[in-house]
N, C-alpha and C positions, 0 to 999 in steps of 0.2 A: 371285435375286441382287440388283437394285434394291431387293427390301423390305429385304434385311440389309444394304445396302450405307445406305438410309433408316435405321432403327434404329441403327448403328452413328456415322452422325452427327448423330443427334438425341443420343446417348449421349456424346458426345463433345463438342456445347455446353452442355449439362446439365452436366456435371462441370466443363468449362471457367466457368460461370456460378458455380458454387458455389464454386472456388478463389478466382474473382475478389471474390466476398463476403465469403469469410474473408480475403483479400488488406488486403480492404479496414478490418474493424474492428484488423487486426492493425495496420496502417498509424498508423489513429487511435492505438492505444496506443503503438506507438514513439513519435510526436510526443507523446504525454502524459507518457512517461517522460522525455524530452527537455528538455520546457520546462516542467511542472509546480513553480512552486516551491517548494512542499511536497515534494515527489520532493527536488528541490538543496539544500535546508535539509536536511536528515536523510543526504546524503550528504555535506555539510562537513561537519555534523557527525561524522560517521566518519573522516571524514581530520583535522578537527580533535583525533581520540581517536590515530591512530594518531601525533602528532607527543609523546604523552605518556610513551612509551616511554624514545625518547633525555634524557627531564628525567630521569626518575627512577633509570632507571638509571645515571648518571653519578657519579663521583669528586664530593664537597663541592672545592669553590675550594680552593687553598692557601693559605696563609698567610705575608705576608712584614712582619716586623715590623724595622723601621728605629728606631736609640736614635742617638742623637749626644750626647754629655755637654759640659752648660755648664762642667763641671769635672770634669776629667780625670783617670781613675782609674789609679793607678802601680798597676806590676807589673814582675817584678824583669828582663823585657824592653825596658819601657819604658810608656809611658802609652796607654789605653784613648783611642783618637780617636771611632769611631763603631763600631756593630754590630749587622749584619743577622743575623735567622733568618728564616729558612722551613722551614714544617712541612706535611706532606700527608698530613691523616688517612685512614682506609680501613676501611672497617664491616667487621661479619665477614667471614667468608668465605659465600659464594652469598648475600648479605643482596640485592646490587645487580641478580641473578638474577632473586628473587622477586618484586623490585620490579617487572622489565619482565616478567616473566611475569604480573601483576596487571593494569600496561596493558595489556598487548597480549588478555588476554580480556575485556575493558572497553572494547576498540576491536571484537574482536568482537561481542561484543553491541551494539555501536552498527550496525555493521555489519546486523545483522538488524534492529535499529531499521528503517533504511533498505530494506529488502528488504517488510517489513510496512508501509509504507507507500506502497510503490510495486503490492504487490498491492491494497493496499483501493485505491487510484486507479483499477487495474484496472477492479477492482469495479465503483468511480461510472462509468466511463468505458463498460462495457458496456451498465450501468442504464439510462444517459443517452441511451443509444444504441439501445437498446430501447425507450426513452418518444417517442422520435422514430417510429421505425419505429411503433408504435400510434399514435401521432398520422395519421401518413401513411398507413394502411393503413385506417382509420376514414375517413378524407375520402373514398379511395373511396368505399368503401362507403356513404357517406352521397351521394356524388356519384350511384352506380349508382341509390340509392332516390330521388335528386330525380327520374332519368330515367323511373322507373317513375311516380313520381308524376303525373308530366308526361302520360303514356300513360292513369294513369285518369283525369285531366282530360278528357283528350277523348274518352272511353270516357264519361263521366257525362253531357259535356257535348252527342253523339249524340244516345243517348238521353235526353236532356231536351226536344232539340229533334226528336226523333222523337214525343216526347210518350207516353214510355212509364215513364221516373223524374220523379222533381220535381229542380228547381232546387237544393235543400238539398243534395243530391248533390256539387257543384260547387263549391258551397262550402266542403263539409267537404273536400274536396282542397285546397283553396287554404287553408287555416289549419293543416293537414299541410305545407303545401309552405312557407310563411311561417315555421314550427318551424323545420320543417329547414335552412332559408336564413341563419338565428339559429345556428342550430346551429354550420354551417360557416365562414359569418364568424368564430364566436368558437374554432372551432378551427385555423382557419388563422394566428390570432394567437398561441394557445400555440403551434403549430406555431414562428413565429416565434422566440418567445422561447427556447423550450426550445432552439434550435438559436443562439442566441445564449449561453444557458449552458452548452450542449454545447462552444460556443468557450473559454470563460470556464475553462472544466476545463482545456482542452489548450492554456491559456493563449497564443491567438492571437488576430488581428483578428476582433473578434463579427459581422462581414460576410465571413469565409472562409466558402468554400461546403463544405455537409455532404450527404454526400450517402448516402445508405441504401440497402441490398441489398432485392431482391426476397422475401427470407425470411429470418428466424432460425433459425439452423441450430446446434444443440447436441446433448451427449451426452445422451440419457435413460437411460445405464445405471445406473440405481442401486444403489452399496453400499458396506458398513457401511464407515465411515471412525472404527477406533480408535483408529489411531496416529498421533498428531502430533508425533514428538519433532521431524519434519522443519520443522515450523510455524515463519515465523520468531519470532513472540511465545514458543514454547515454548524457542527454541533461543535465545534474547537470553537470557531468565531463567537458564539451561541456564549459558552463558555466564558469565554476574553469580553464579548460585553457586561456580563453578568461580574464580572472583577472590576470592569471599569467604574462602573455604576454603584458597587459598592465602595471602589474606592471615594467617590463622591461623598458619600456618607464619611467616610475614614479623616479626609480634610477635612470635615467638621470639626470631629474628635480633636483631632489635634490640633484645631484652633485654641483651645481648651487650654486649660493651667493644668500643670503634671500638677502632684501631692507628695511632697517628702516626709517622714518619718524617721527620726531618729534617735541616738543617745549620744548626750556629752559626759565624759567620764577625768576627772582633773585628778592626779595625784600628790597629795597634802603631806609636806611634810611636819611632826613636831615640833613646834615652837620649843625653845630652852630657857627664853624668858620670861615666859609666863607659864599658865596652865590654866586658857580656859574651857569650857564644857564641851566636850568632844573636838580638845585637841585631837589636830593632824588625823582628821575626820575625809576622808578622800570623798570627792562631789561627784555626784549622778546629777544629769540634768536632760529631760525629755524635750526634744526641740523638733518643732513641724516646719515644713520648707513647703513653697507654691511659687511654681515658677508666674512667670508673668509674661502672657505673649501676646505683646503691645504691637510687634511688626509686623500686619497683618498680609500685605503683599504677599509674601511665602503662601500662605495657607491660600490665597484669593487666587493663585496663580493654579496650586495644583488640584483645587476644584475646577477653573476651569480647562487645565489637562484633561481631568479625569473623563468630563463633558465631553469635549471635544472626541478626546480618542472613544467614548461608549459612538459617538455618531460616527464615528471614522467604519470604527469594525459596523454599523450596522447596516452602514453603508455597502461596505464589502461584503458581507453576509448578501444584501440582495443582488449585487453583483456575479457573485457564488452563484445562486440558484439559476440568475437565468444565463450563467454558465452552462449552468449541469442540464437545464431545460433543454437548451439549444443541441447540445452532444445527444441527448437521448433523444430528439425527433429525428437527427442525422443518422443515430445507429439502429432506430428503428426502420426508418428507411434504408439502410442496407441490409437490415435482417430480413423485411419483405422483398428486396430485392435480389438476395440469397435464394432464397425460396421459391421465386421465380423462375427464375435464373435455372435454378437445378430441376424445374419442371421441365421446361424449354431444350435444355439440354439432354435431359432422359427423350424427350420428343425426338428432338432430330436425330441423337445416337441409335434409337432404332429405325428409322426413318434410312439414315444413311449406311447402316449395317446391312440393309436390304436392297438399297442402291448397288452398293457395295459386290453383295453375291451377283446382280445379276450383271454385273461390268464383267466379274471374273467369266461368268459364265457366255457372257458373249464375247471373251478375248478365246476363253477354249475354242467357241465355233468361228473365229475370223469374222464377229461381227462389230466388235468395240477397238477402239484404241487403246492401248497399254498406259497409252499416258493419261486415260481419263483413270482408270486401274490405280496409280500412282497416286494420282491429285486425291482421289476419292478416301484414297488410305490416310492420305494426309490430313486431310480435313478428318475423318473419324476420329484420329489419334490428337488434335487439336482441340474437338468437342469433349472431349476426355478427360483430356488436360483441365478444361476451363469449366468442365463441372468440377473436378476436385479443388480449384483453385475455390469457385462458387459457394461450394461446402465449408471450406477453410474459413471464407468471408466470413459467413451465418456461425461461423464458431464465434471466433473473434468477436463478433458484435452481440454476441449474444454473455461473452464473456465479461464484457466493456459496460451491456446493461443492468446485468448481476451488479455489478459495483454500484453502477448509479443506483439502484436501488438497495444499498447495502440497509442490513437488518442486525444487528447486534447482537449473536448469539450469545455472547460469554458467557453472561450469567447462567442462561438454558443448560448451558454444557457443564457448567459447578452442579 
């Protein structure tokens, strides 16, 4: 009972540890999406597209034309004083339709603008955050090897004054240990830095504290990702066709005769020398207007605009995809090759950990060389390095395929 009752709560901070890591990069990117202003710039810009709508669709302005005559025109009511019209033209019919259905897929596609910009942010923000974590996970490790180092120091330095190595011994530790001293000075500076442009991303004070999980934790499942209509670069183009194509239809329309509507209103003044039947009787007069669009060029031209650029974008849309194809066979082959990689390297680090003890143990009895003792430490501390670095890869790439296979949660999340 104890042992399951132990298990069950080593299982239980274990899982509690790992939520609290994904907690935490997930943390970082809410504040990235937050304050990034490359993130806010590409969402005004979207809101700036969706205010496009209401222009275009809209009635042209009326028309109100005011005459007053310096001299006064008779009429057998009486004399012309002054005369207003107004007129209110009105394009085809569904022309004003088209029009906001053109915006409003145009603010769509900005719309995904903004969405593909807030994943590749993602992206830098996991990267970033992975170059940290290898930073910090190397200083170990170079911290663990000063400690060894330290131990054959005085392992060399025994026996020297046992008078059974030479002095040379002691020395080649101390120019191992003077390396490594270099080493971590200059990486506790990138450390630094990299964690000031860690800030610099998530756009806050470059003295907020950053602080990094105990592991990187990702999917390794890898597979084929063919379909990216969901991408947002696929779905903006997507988008920008679906405008262009409408607009084709739109140069129709407005090949079309607009329709005016109006009224003319004339003010009559009393005749004095006569009086006949609704004297100085002021005129209303209902008057229709139709443009006439004889120049057809204009309209022939920007059909075939609209043409041309719906093939342009869908051209590029297939260019798009086997963009994003080609990245995702590349980053799955470095995700299996991460994975590899850190198999290979757990192999040989135990492998050479073992090598390892029995060099020490045949330098104690005067059977080994000191300097194979050295090399062998080197190389450990090397295979160490270049699994973390390994690991780091398999983040990144696994981060990079997230994106390529972006899935659009927002609505889920409302």
């Amino acid at each position: 009972m104890k042992t399951n009752q132990f298990i069950l709560v080593l299982f239980c901070l274990m899982l509690s540890l790992f939520q609290g890591q994904a907690q935490q990069i997930d943390e970082y990117l809410q504040v990235a999406s937050e304050n990034n202003p490359e993130v806010k710039a590409a969402y005004t810009r979207f809101e700036a597209a969706l205010q496009k709508a209401p222009q275009v669709s809209s009635l042209p302005d009326p028309t109100l034309t005011m005459s007053a005559f310096g001299r006064m025109i008779e009429t057998r009511l009486g004399a012309q004083e002054a005369r207003f019209s107004l007129m209110q033209m009105f394009p085809w019919f569904g022309t004003n339709k088209l029009k906001k259905t053109s915006a409003e897929l145009m603010a769509e596609a900005k719309f995904q603008d903004f969405l593909q910009v807030r994943e590749n942010l993602f992206v830098k923000v996991k990267a970033e955050y992975a170059e940290i974590f290898r930073i910090e996970n190397t200083l170990k490790v170079m911290e663990e090897d000063l400690e060894i180092l330290n131990s054959y120091r005085k392992l060399a330095l025994n026996r020297f004054e046992a008078g059974r190595a030479p002095m040379v011994n002691v020395v080649k530790v101390d120019i191992k240990r003077e390396e490594l001293l270099t080493q971590i000075d200059l990486m506790k500076e990138e450390l630094e830095t990299k964690k000031r442009q860690f800030n610099i991303l998530l756009n806050r004070s470059q003295t907020a504290l950053v602080e990094v999980g105990n592991d990187l934790e990702y999917d390794a499942v890898i597979g084929n990702i063919s379909n990216f209509e969901a991408h947002p670069s696929i779905s903006a183009l997507e988008f920008e066709k679906e405008a262009f194509e409408n607009e084709i239809e739109l140069s129709k329309k407005e090949g079309l005769p607009m329709l005016g509507l109006g009224v003319d209103y004339s003010i009559i003044s009393k005749r004095t020398d006569a009086n006949p039947m609704d004297n100085g009787q002021d005129a209303i007069m209902p008057m229709f207007n139709i443009s006439l669009p004889i120049f057809r060029k204009k309209y022939k031209a920007a059909r075939q605009e609209a043409e041309l650029m719906a093939q342009a974008t869908e051209q590029e849309k297939r260019a798009m995809v086997n963009e994003l194809s080609s990245e995702a066979e590349m980053l799955s082959y470095e995700l299996r090759k991460a994975e590899r990689l850190n198999d290979l390297y757990d192999r040989q680090i135990t492998s050479s950990n073992q090598a390892n003890k029995l060099l020490i143990s045949g330098f104690s009895n005067a059977n080994s060389d000191f300097e194979e003792v050295l090399q062998m430490n080197q190389d450990l501390l090397m295979l160490k390095i270049q699994k973390i670095e390994a690991h780091v890869n398999g983040y990144k790439a696994a981060a990079r395929l997230d994106y390529l296979s972006f899935k659009n949660t927002t609505d889920e999340n409302e």
